[in-house]
N, C-alpha and C positions, 0 to 999 in steps of 0.2 A: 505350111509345115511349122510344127511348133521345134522350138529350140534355141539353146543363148546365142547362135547366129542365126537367127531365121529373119530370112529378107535381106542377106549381107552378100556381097561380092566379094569375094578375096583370091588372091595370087598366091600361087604358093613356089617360090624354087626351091631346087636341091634335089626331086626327086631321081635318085639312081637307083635304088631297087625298091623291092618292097621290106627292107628292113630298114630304110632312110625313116630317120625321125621326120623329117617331109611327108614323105607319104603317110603315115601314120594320122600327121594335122589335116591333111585333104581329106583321109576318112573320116576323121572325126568331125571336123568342119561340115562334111556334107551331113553327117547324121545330126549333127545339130542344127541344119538348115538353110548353110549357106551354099552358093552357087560357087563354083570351085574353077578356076583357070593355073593351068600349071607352066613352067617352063621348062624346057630343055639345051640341054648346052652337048655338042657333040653326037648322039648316035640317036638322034628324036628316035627313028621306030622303037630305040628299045625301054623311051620314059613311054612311050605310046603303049606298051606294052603291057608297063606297070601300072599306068592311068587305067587301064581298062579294067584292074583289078577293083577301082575304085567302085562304090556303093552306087553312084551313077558314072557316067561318061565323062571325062576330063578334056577340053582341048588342051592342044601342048604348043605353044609358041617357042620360038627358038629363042634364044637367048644367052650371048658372050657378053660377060660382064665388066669384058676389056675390050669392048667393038663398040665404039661410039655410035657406028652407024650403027647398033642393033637399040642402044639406047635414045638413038634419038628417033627410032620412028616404033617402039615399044608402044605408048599410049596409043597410037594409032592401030596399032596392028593390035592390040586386046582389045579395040574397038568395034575390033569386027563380030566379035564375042559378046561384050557389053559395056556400057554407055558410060561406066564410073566403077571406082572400086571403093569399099570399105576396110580391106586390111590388104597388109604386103609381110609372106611372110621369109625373112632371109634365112637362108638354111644353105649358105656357096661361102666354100673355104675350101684354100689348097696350098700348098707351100714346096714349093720341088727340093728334093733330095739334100742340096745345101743347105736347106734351109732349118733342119735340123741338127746342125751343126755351129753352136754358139759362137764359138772362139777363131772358127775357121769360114764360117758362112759367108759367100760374096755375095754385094748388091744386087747384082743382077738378081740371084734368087731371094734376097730378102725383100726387096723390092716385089717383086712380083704376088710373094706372098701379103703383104702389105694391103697391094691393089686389091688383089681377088680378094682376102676376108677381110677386109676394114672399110678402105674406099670403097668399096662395089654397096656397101649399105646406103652412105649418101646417093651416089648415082644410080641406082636403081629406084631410092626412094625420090630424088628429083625430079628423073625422067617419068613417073607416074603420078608426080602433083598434078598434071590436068585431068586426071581421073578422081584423085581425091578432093578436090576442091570444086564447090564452096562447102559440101558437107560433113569432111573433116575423114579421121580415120584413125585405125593402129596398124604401126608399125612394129613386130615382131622379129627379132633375131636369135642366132644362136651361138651361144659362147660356151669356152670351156674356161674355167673360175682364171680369170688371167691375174688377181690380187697376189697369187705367190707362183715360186718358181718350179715350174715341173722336172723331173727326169725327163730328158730326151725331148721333152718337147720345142724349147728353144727359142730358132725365131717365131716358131707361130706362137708359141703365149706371148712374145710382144705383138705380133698382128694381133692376138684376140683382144690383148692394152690396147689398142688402139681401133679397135670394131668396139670394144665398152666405153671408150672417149667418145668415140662417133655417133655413140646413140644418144650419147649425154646432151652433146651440140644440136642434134638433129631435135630433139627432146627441148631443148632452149626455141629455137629458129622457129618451128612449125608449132610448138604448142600454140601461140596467139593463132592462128589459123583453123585450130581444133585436133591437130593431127598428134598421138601420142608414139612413143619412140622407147620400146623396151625390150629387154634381153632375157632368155630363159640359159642359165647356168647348168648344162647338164652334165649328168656324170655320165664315164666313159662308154661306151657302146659297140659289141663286135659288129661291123660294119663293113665295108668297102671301103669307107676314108680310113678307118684303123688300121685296114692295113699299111696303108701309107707310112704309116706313123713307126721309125724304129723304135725298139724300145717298147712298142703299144701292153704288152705282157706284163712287162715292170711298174709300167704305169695303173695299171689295172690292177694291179696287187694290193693296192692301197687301200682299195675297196673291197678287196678278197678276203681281207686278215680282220674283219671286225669293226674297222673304222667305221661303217658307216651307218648308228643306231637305226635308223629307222629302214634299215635291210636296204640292197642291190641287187637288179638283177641287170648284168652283163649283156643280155641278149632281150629284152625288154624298152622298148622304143616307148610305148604307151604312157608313162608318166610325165615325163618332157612334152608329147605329144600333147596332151591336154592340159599343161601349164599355156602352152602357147596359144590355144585353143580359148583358154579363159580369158587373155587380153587380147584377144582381137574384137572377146565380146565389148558389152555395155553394161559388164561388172566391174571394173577400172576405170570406171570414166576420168579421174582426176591423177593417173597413176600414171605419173611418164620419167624417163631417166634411169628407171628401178633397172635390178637386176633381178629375176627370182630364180634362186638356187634349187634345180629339182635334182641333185644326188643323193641321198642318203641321208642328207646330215653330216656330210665331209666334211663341210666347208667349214664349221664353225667347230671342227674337233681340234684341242689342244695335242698333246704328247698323250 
């Protein structure tokens, strides 16, 4: 099968519906020709669900991103699948209730938030070094622009500060290895995690009132989906650390 992943293995988390920018990079991924392994955290049958929707067949491996024992026997268990991977792509972020509360937010919850969207990128991307090595690979994650300060977002834009640090480190550590380590910045998206998000309305407004020249569409996964799509290929080969910004044009608008 021709395509700028054809012949590639890649992981994909985060899928929870079929409006996850996840799912989106598994379709696209497969039509472009790679072999597709997904993960699931909490209600498998119902990522098995959405896998199904995929262009082919997806298996779905379980996977808590705060269970050591899932991390530590991950390589083995996608081994039942296939023998090495060529991408990993992170698409797990969560922050509980506190945690959108700047001034009042406790550890316990900003911690937590931390783990699941920052640290879970190194440990996920560790726990599957015996698949990517000795042939190397990209790593792909998903951020939302953490360089300034949201409405209502809070602690998770410092988690997302510190999942864009983590891919900077990981992007140092693993290039000698082969392994590239980058972030797709995307704008906001009605989703299942948006709802999470208080505030999500206001925040979206931003993008609603013009800011964003090169147009948004709020309910449109597809362009993020195939920024990350692009680095997993072997059109970046020398591109690690990067962020690339798929909102609008937000990110670089003044007053």
């Amino acid at each position: 099968m021709s395509g700028i992943l054809a012949g590639k293995r890649v992981l994909v988390t985060g899928v929870v519906t079929d409006a996850s920018i996840a799912f989106h990079v598994a379709r696209i991924a497969q039509e472009e020709g790679a072999e597709v392994l997904l993960t699931g955290f909490g209600r498998l049958s119902l990522v098995e669900r959405f896998a199904a929707r995929l262009p082919k067949p997806a298996p779905v491996i379980e996977l808590d991103v705060t269970d050591q024992g899932h991390l530590d026997t991950l390589a083995e268990r996608i081994g039942a699948y296939a023998d090495s991977l060529d991408g990993i792509v992170h698409s797990v972020a969560y922050g509980p209730e506190g945690a959108f509360d700047f001034l009042n937010g406790a550890w316990e919850d900003v911690s937590t938030a931390v783990r699941v969207s920052a640290y879970s990128l190194k440990s996920l991307t560790t726990a599957c070094l015996p698949l990517l090595q000795p042939r190397g690979g990209s790593v792909v994650g998903l951020t939302f622009d953490a360089a300034v300060a949201w409405p209502h977002y809070d602690w998770m834009g410092v988690a997302k500060a510190a999942l864009e640090s983590t891919s900077r480190y990981l992007a140092r550590d693993l290039g000698p290895r082969g392994i590239r380590s980058n972030l797709v910045a995307a704008g906001p998206l009605r989703s299942v995690a948006a709802k999470s998000i208080p505030g999500f309305a206001q925040l979206a407004e931003v993008w609603e009132t013009g800011r964003a020249p090169a147009g948004w569409d709020l309910t449109d996964p597809d362009p993020a989906a195939r920024a990350v799509v692009a680095l997993l290929s072997d059109f970046f080969p020398r591109t690690t650390g990067e962020i690339v910004h798929v909102d609008g044009g937000v990110h670089m608008m003044g007053a």
